[in-house]
N, C-alpha and C positions, 0 to 999 in steps of 0.2 A: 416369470419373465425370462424369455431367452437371452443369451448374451453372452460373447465369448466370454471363455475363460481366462484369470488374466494369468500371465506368463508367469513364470517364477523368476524369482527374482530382479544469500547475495554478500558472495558478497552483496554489501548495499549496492543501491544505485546510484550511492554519489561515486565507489570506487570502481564499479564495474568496467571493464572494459567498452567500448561502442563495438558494433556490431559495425562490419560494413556498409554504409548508408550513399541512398543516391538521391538525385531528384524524384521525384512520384512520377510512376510509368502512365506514360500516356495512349492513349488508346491507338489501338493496330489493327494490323488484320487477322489473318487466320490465325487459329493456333498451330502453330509450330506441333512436328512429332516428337514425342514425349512429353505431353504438354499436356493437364487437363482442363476443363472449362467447368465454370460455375454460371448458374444463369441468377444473376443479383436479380435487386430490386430496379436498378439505374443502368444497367447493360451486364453481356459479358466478359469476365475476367478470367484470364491465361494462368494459369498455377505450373506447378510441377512436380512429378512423379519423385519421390523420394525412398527406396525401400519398397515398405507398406505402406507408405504413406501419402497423401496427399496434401502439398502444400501451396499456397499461396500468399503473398506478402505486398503489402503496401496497397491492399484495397479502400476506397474512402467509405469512409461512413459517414462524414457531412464534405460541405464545401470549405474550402481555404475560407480561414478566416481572419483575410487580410483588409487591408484600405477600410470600405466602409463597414464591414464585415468585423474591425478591430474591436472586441467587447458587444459581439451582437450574440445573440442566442444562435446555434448552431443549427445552419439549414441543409436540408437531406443534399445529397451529392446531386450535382446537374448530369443527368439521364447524358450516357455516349451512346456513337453507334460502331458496331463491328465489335471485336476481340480485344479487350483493355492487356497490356502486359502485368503480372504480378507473381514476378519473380525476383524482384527487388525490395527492399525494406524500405520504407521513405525515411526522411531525415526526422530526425527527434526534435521535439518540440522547443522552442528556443529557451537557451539556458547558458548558463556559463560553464556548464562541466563537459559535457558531453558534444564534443565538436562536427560541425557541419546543422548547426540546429537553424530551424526555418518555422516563420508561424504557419508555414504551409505544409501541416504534420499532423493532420487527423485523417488517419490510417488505420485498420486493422490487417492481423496476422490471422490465419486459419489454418491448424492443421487435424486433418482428418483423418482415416481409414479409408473413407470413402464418401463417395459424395452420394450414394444412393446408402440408405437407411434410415435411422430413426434415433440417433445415440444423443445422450445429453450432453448437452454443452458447458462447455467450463469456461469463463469469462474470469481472465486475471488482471489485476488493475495494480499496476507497478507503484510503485511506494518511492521517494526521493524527497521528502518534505514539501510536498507540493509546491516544489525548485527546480527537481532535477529528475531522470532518469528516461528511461524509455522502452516501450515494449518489444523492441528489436534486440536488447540487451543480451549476449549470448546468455547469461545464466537464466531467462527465462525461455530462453526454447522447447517450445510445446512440445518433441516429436516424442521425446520419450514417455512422458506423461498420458498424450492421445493414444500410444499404441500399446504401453500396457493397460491402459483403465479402458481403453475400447472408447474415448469420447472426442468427441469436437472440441478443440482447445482455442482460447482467440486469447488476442492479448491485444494492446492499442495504444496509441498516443493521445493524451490532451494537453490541454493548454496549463502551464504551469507561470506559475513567479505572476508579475504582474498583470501577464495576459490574462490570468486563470482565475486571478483568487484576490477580489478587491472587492468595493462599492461603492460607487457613488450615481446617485438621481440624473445627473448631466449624461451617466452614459446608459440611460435606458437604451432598451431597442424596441422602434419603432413597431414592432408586429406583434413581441410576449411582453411587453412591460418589463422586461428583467433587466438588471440594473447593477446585478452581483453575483459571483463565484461560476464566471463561464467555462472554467474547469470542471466543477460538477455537473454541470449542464451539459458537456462532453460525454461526460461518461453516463448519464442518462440518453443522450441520442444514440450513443454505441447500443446498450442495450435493446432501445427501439427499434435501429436496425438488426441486430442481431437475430429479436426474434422475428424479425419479415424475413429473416434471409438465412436461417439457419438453416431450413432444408433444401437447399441452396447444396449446402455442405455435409450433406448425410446428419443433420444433428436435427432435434427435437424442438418444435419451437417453445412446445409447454412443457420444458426440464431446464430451464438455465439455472445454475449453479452460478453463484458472483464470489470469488477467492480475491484478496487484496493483502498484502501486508504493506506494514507501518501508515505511513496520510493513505496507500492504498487499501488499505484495514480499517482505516476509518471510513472512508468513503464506501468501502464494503456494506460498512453496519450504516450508514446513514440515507445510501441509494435503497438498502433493503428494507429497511420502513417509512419510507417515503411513500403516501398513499396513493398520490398518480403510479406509481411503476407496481402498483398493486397486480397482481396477475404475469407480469412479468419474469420479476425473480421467484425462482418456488424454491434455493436453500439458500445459503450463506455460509462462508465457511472466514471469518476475518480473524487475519494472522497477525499479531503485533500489532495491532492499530493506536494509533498515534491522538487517542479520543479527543475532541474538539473543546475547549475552553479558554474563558478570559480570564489574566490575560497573555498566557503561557505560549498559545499557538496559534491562536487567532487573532485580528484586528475587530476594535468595536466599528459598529456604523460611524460613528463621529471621528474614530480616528482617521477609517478608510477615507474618509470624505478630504480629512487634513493632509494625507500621503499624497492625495489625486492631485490636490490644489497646489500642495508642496511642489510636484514633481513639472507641473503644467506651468509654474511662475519660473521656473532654475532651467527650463527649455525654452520662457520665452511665447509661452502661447497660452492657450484655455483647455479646460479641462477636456470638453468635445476635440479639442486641435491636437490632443495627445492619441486619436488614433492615425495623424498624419507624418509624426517625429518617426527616424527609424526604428527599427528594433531595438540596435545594438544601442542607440540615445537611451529609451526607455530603457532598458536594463540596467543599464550605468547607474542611473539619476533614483530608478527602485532602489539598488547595492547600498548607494550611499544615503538613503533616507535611515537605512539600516543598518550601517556600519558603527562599528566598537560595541562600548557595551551598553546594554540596556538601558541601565539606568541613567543617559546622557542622551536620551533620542532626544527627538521634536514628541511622539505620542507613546503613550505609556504601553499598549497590548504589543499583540504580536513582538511577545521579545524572545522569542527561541524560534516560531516558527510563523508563518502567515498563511495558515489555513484558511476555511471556506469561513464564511462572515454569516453571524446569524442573521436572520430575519428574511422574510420575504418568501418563498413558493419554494425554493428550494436547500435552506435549511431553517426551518419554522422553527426549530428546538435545538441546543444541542442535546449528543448523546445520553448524557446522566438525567435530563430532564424529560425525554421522550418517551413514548409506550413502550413496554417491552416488545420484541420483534412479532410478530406475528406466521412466522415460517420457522422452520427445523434450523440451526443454527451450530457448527461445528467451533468453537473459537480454539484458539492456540495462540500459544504465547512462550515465549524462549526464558530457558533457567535463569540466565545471566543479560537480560534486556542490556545491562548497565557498559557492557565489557565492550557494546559497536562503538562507546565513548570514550572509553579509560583506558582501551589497548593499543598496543600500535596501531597504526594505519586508520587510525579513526578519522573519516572522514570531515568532519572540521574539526581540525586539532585544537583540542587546549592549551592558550596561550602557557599555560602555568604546567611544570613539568608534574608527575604521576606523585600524592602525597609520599611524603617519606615520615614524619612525623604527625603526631596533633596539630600542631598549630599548623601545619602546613595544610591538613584538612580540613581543619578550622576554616581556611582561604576557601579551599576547594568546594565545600558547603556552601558556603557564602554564596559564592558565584554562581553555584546552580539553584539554588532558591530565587536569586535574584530573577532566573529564567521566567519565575512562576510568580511573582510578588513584584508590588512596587515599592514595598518597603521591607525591609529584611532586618531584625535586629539582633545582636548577639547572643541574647538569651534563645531566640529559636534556633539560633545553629549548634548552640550548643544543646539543647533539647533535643534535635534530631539525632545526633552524635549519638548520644548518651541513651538513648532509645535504640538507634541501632546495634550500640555495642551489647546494651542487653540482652538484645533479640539475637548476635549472634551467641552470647555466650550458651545462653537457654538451652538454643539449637544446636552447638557443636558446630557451629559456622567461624571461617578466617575473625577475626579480630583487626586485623590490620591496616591500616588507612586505607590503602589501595581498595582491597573490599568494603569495606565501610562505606570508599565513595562511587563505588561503583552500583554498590544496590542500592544506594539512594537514587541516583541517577535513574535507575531501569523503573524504581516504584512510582516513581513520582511522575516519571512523562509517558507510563507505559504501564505494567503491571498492577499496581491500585485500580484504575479504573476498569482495568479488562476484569479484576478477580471480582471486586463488587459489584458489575454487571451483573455478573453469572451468578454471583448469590443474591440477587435481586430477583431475574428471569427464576432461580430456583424456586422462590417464595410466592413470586406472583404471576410468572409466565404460565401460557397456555398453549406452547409447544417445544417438541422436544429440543433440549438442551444438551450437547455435549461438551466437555472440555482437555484438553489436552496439554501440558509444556514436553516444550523439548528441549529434551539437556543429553545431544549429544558433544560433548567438549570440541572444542577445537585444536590446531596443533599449535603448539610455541611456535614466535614469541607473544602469541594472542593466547587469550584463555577465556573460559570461561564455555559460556554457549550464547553469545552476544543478536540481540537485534538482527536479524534479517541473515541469521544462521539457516533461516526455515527453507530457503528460495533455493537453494543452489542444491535441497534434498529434494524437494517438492517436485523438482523438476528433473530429477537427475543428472544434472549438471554441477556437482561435486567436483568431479575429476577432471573436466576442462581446465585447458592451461592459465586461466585466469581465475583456477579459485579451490584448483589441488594441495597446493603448497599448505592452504590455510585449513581444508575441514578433510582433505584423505581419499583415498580412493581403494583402500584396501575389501577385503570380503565383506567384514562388519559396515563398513559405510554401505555399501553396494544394498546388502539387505537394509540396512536404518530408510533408508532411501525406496528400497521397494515396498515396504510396508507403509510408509509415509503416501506413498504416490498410491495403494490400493486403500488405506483410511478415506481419503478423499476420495475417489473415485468408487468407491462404495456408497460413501454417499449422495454423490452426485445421484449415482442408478436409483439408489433405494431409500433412501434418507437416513443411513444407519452407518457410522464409519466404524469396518471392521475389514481386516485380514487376517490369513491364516497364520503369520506369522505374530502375532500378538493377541490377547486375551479379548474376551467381549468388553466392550465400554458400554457402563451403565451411564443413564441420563445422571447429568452434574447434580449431587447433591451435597451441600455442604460439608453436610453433618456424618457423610462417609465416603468411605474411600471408593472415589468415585474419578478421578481424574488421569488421565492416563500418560505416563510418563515414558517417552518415547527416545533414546539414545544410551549409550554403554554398553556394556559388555553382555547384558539382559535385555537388549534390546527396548523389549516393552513392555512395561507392569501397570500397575493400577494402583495409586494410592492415594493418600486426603493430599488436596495442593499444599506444596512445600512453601516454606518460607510465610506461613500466616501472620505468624509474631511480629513481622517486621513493618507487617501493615497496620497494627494497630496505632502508629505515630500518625498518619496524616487522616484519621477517620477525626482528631480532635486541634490539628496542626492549623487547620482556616489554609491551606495553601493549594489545596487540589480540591474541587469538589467532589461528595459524598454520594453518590447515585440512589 
């Protein structure tokens, strides 16, 4: 296959900075000089010349989904006529973090080389607990990424928190029968339009690649074996994903039903009459369905996060219980999952200051089991403890509360189910598997290599001013960050992530050293995944399921 050579050499979403955001541009006339055009599927749209590059911003890929539209399946963009503007980002999906948010925020970003060619596309699906974030976020801007990997990069807005991620029968919509997690349903019409309109943008319509970290890493791995988008996605690459269970991150159907009702009697109206309350109503009234701690709600799930709801066309299964994937699969996953929790600036801080003692993590246990359990009793906090401490002495791992509670934290809502995936697909998967952590450390007074470390290399946006301080911008970052951006981008092209500045990665195998460990002073080696021992506690714990 021909194809340039490439060049040499999150923060989370709840902290990231916003991106300058505006109203969604409205359709115009000619394009302006300097300006390029794309001929969509619904009209055309005004971009801009960047460099090498090709950009355009705030294109729709469905209709606002507001008024009656609130909780409806997302319908293709109404056809303009003349020269749409898209050199502005639309506003972020409505949320409490991230300000100027609007439900009229399903938009895509595209940045290319070029609009004539044939390059694969890279579709990123931002991560924020399925609460917050947004694909205008400076740490995920495509430009650097599309122009050393040579590909079509897009990024996008769905619907989040209430809007996104519920269920209840009262708010079927009238044309798909669907009735839950219109946030998924988001990021499935993205992809449908994507592949009508990626050659649109110089990209391939039979190569998308789907990248997602944290709820976007789940959504990753659960849009890519979903068997309507069959033909659709051809790899997968899910970064951190935040895998789907009760009743840790998700709502059951019966609970969701009890939120809806809950929310629709404290506004004063029905549950259908909850797509006519404002935004800013509904958000309030979701906050405090949810407010304090778990164990004192109205419904027992969804007590750390409120992901996508099982049942129904679009999530039939969760993760641990689903077929193994059926496409080539890159997964990755951060040394220190636990550290986006336990360090500064963790984006919802623990009420309870960093363990200084036992007993003090004694507490700190506590409370995060409770995340995953509805009943938590002392003997298992302390079986967790005392498992962990083993598993570091074994290992030559910290000892100390602070780490103790912080690698519980990263296994239990992250790391267990990413590793037993992969040794599941190893055993019975029928296509290629790769897997990777990365443990480039970060700078004090953060440490470790925390959750959604991955974003701001992936993308080479390290060294921007909202996220230098924390991960570096020195030589070594620069390279950890170009090998990172050509692993993926290797695979995108071919299905094999490799660059020349790091070793071949063989498909994930157990039983050797086979994973490829990507940050420090070595850049990148290959070794058995670290920290095995520490998982042996919840394959017998009843607190996370066993895949």
């Amino acid at each position: 296959m021909q194809r340039r050579t490439f060049l040499a050499g999150a923060t989370g979403a709840a902290i990231s900075a916003a991106a300058s955001s505006q109203a969604p541009a409205r359709p115009g006339g000619v394009a302006a000089a300097g300006k390029v055009v794309a001929h969509t599927s619904s009209g055309r749209v005004a971009g801009q010349r960047s460099g090498s590059l090709a950009i355009f911003r705030g294109v729709p890929y469905a209709q606002p989904p507001v008024g009656a539209l609130r909780f409806a399946s997302p319908r293709p963009p109404v056809p303009w006529s003349g020269v749409r503007d898209a050199t502005s980002f639309a506003a972020p999906s409505y949320q409490l973090i991230l300000p100027g948010g609007s439900e009229d925020s399903l938009y895509a970003n595209v940045w290319t080389p070029d609009t004539e060619g044939k390059r694969p596309v890279l579709v990123y699906i931002h991560g924020g607990g399925w609460l917050l974030g947004a694909g205008s976020e400076p740490t995920y801007d495509g430009a650097r990424l599309a122009e050393r990997g040579d590909l079509v990069v897009v990024t996008f807005n769905y619907r989040l928190g209430p809007f996104g991620f519920g269920h209840h029968e009262e708010l079927a919509d009238p044309v798909t029968g669907s009735n839950a997690n219109w946030g998924l349903q988001d990021q499935a019409a993205l992809l449908r339009w994507v592949k009508r309109n990626a050659g649109a943008f110089g990209g391939d319509p039979d190569n998308i690649t789907l990248v997602g970290t944290s709820a976007g890493g789940a959504s990753t791995w659960q849009l890519g074996i979903l068997p309507e988008l069959r033909g659709i996605v051809r790899r997968m690459v899910p970064i951190s994903p935040c895998h789907v269970w009760n009743p840790a991150n998700t709502l059951t159907p019966e609970d969701a039903r009890t939120v809806y009702r809950t929310m629709a009697r404290r506004l004063d109206t029905t549950v259908r009459g909850l797509r006519s309350v404002s935004p800013a109503e509904l958000q309030r009234v979701w906050e405090s369905v949810f407010a304090g701690s778990p164990t004192a709600r109205i419904v027992r799930s969804g007590r750390e996060y409120r992901g996508p709801v099982r049942g129904g066309r679009w999530l039939p299964e969760f993760e641990y219980q689903a077929p193994n994937p059926r496409i080539p699969v890159f997964s990755i996953h951060a040394d220190t999952e636990g550290s986006f929790y336990t360090a500064p600036g963790a984006p919802v801080p623990d009420p309870r200051p960093a363990p200084a003692n036992d007993a003090e993590l004694h507490d700190c246990v506590h409370a995060f089991l409770d995340k995953g359990a509805v009943r938590v009793t002392n003997a298992q906090v302390d079986a967790c403890v005392s498992a962990y401490r083993a598993a570091a002495v074994a290992d030559g791992l910290p000892t100390d509360p602070l780490s103790i509670w912080t690698e519980v934290w990263g296994d239990g809502l992250f790391r267990y189910q990413i590793v037993r995936l992969a040794e599941r697909h190893a055993r019975h998967g029928r296509t290629p598997f790769y897997a990777m952590e990365f443990a480039h450390p970060v700078r004090p007074p953060y440490f470790g290599t925390p959750h959604e470390a991955t974003s701001p290399f992936l993308f080479g946006t390290n060294g921007i001013p909202g996220n230098v301080a924390k991960f570096g911008d020195g030589p070594l970052e620069r390279r950890i960050s170009g090998v990172f951006m050509d692993l993926v981008a290797n695979f995108a092209w071919t299905g094999v992530p490799r660059a020349s500045g790091a070793p071949a990665l063989p498909l994930f195998d157990p039983q050797l050293p086979s994973t490829m460990i990507l940050g420090g002073e070595t850049v990148a080696r290959i070794a058995t995944t670290p920290k095995l021992r520490q998982l042996r506690f919840w394959d017998s714990a009843g607190w996370v399921p066993r895949p």
